[in-house]
C-alpha positions as CSV (number, residue, x, y, z in Angstrom):
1,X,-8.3,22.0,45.7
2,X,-10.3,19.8,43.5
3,X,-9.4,18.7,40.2
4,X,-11.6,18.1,37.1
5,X,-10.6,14.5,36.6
6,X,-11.3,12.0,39.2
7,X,-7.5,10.4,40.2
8,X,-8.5,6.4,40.0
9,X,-10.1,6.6,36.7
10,X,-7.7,5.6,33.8
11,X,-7.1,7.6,30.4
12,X,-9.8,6.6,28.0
13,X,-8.4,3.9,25.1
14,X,-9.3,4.6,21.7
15,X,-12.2,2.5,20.5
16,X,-10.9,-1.2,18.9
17,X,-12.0,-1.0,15.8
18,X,-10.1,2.6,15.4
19,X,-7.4,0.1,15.9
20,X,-8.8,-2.3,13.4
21,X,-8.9,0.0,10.8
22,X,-5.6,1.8,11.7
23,X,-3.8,-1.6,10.8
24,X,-6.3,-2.1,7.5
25,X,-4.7,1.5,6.6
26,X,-0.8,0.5,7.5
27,X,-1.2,-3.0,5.6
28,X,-3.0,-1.3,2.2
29,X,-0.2,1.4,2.4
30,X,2.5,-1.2,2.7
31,X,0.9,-4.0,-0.5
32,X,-0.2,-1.9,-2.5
33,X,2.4,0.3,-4.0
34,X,4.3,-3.6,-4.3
35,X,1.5,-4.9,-6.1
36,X,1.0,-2.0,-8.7
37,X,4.9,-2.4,-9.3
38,X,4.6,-6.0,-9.6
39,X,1.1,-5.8,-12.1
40,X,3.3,-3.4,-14.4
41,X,6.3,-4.4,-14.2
42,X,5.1,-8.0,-15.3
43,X,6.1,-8.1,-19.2
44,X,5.8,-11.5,-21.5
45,X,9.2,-12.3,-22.8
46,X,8.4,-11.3,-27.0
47,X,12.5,-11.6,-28.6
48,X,10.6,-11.8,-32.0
49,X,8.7,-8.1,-31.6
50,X,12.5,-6.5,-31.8
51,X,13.6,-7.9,-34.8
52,X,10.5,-7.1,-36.7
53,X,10.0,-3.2,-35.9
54,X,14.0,-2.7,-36.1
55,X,13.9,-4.2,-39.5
56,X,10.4,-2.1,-40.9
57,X,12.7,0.8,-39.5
58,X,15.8,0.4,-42.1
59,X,13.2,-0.4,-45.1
């Protein structure tokens, strides 16, 4: 009986940079959803802009 794969030859690894890029992928996926919450959630403390359109609302 003969086999198509020859017994002392090890699986084939994946090239390295599939790995390269596989972590690039996983680290984008992870910082980027925390950066575009951190970029909009970033707003300049403005008490005075309150105030001013509550009181052009009541004139």
């Amino acid at each position: 009986m003969e086999s198509s794969g020859s017994p002392g030859k090890p699986a084939d690894l994946p090239p390295r940079w599939s790995d390269l890029l596989g972590t690039v992928i996983a680290l984008l996926t992870l910082t980027t959803p925390l950066l575009i919450i951190g970029y909009y959630s970033y707003r300049p403390a403005a008490p005075d802009m309150v105030p001013e359109l509550s009181s052009r609302l009541i004139e």
